[in-house]
C-alpha positions in Angstrom: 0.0 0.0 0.0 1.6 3.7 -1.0 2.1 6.2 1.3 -0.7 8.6 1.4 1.0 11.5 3.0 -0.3 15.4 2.3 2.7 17.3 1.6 1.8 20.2 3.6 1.0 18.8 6.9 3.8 18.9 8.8 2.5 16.8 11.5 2.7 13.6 9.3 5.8 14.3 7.6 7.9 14.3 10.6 6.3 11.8 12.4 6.7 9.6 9.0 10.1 10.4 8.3 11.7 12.5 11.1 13.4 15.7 11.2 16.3 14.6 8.7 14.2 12.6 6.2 12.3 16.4 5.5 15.6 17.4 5.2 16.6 15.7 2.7 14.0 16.1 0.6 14.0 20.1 0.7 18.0 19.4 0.3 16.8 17.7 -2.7 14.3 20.1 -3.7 16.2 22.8 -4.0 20.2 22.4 -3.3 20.4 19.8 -6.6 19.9 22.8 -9.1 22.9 24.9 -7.7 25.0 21.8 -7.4 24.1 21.0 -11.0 25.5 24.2 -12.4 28.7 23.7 -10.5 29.5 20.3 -11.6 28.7 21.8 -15.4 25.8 19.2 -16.4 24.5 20.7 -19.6 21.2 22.5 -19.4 19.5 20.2 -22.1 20.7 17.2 -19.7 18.9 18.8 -16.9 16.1 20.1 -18.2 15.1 17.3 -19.5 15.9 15.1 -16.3 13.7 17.6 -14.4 11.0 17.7 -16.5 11.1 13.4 -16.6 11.2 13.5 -13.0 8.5 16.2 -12.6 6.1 13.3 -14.8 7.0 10.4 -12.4 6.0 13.1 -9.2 3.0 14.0 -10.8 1.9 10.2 -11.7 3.1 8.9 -8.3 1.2 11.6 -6.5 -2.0 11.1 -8.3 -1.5 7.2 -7.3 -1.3 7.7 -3.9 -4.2 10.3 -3.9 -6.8 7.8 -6.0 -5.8 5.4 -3.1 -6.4 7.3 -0.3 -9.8 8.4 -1.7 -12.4 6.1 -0.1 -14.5 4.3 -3.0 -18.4 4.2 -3.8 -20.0 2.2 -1.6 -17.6 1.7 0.7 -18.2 1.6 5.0 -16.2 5.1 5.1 
């Protein structure tokens, strides 16, 4: 069964994952874009790794979302 986690409660995340898994993922987030210029990745390259992983985000989010949703009928 995914994770069903809401990104923006807090609450969850750190319980789920503690203080240095949300770390890591803002580390992640938003120190691999500098780091990527430094190490001279060409911006073709990494544009188009960002936008393939922005696709996977987007399709793994809506995953976990459809799951989470109770269905029709169902004793929820």
């Amino acid at each position: 069964m995914p994770l069903a986690l809401d990104p923006l409660d807090a609450a969850h995340l750190l319980t789920a994952f503690g203080t240095l898994g949300v770390f890591l993922v803002l580390f992640a987030e938003t120190g691999l874009n500098p780091l990527a210029g430094m190490v001279r990745v060409p911006a073709r390259t990494f544009a188009l790794w960002q936008g393939a992983g922005g696709v996977v985000e987007a399709l793994r989010s809506r995953r976990a979302r459809t799951a989470a949703e109770p269905t029709v009928g169902s004793a929820e």
